[in-house]
C-alpha positions, 0 to 999 in steps of 0.5 A, spaced: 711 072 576 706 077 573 707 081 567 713 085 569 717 090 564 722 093 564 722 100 563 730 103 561 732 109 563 737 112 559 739 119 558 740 120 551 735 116 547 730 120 544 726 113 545 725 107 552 726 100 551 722 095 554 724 088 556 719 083 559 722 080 566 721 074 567 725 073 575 728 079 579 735 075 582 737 081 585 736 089 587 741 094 591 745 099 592 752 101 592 755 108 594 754 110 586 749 106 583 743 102 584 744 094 582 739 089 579 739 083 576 733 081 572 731 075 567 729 077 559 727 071 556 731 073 549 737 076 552 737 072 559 741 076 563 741 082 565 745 087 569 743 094 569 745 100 573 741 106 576 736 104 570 740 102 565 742 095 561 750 094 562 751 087 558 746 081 558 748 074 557 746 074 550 749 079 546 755 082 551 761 079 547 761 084 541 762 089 546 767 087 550 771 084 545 771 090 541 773 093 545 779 088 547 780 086 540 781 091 536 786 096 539 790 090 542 791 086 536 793 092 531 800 092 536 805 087 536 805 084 543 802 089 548 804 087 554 800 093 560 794 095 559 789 099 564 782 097 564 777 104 567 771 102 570 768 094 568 768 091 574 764 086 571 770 083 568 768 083 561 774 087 558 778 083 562 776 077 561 778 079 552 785 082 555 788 077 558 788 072 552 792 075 549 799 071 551 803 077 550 799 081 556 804 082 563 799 087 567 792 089 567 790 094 572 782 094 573 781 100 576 772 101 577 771 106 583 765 101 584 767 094 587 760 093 588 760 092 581 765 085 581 762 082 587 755 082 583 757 080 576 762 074 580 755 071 584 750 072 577 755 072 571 760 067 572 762 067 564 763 075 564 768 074 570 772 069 568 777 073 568 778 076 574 782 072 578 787 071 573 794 072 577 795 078 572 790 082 573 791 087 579 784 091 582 785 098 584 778 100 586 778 108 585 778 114 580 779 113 573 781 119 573 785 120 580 789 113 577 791 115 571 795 122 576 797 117 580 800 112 575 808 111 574 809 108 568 808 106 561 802 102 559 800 099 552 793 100 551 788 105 556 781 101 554 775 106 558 768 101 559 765 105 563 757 107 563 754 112 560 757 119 560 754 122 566 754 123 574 762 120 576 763 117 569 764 125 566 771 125 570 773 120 564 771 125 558 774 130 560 781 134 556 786 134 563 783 126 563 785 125 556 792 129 556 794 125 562 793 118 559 797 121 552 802 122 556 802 115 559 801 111 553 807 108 550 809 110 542 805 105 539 799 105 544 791 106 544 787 109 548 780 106 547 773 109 550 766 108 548 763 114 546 755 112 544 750 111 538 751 115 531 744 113 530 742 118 537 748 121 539 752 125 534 753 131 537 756 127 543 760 122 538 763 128 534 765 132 541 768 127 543 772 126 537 774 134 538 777 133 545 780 127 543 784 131 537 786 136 543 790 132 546 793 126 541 796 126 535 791 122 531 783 120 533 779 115 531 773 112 530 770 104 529 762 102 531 760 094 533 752 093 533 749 092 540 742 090 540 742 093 547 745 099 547 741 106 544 741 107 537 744 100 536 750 102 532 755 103 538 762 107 538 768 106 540 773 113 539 780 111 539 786 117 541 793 115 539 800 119 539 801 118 532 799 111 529 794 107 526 789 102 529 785 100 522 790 094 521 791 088 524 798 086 526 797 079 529 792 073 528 787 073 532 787 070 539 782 065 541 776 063 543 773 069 540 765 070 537 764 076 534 771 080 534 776 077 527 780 080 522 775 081 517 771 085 523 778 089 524 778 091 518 771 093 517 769 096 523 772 103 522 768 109 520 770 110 512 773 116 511 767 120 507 762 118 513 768 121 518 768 127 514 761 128 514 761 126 523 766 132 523 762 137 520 759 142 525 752 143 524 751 136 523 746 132 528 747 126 523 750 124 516 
């Protein structure tokens, strides 16, 4: 095909990124968001959502492992985890390879999203059908309301902070999966680049400490995503996640013990995150 270029259309970065396109596999539109599934000759590829890269074939396995991994390897067997937004299945194919794993709810208001990651990312969504896993195609938010019971772990893969995904940062949202964390349990969201977004990093750390006893923070390198150095913020009802309490699951190709320890914000720089004023160390 002739020269195409994908131009990204992020909201927050302060520059675009360009991929060159070597084949259009699909291009539509949910009730949402807008789909296309594009071929990069580096990343191979790629999904993308009103404008933006989600994941690509290459590099999608340090995000949705770190998001996975760490939370659940520093509790001992957890057993229900609730999954908001990745319908894509990434996050659900690193939960359920933990033995301990008894329940996942992948709540994505979006089905649109599973259907076309299923037909041009099979590998990404392995994990879908696994007998565990129970979809439940709503709000984030209206779930966690609706939810009886008691989860492990609330891992938020939603896209970026913006349009239907603002009902997921919000402090009635954080409160309420406080109150259905177990004692020892985490809850885990993305929370943008330090590189590009510090405001929004350090707002989200604030929120979060307005409704859990302990926050948190620890980065994974995205080469796809704004700024590159990507955040996970961590709330949790007292205890710490910095510290591996089990061996790794397997296979995994990115996530490890070392990485675990490694990943979190050193104190010095989250005093520095923390600062009012500061849009940047």
């Amino acid at each position: 095909m002739a020269d195409v270029r994908l131009f990204e259309k992020d909201p927050y970065a302060p520059i675009q990124y360009t991929y060159e396109v070597t084949d259009v596999l699909y291009r539509g539109k949910s009730a949402y968001q807008e789909f296309a599934v594009v071929v990069n000759p580096f990343f191979g590829r790629m999904l993308i959502l009103d404008g933006v890269v989600q994941f690509t074939e290459r590099d999608e396995f340090y995000y949705h492992e770190m998001l996975a991994h760490v939370p659940l390897h520093a509790m001992e067997a957890p057993e229900t985890v609730i999954v908001i937004g990745g319908g894509d299945g990434g996050v659900i194919r690193e939960v359920v390879k933990h033995p301990s794993i008894r329940k996942v709810y992948l709540v994505d208001i979006d089905p649109e999203v599973t259907r076309v990651t299923k037909a041009f990312f099979p590998s990404v969504a392995s994990g879908l059908d696994d007998p565990r896993v129970q979809h439940c195609p709503m709000d984030g938010a209206q779930f966690l309301e609706e939810f009886v019971g008691m989860a492990d772990a609330i891992l938020v893969d939603s896209t970026d902070i913006v349009g239907f995904a603002k009902s997921l940062f919000t402090p009635d949202f954080f409160a309420r999966a406080r109150a259905i964390l177990k004692p020892g349990g985490a809850f885990v969201t993305l929370s943008e680049s330090l590189h590009f977004h510090f405001p929004i990093v350090r707002e989200v750390q604030q929120s979060l400490l307005a409704s859990f006893k302990c926050a948190d923070l620890y980065t994974a390198p995205i080469a796809t995503y704004a700024g590159n150095w990507w955040c996970f913020a961590v709330g949790t009802n007292g205890v710490s996640l910095r510290t591996p309490v089990q061996p790794p699951v397997q296979p995994t190709r990115y996530y490890c013990a070392d990485i675990h320890k490694t990943c979190f914000l050193p104190p010095f720089l989250y005093g520095r995150l923390m600062e009012e004023g500061r849009d940047g160390f």
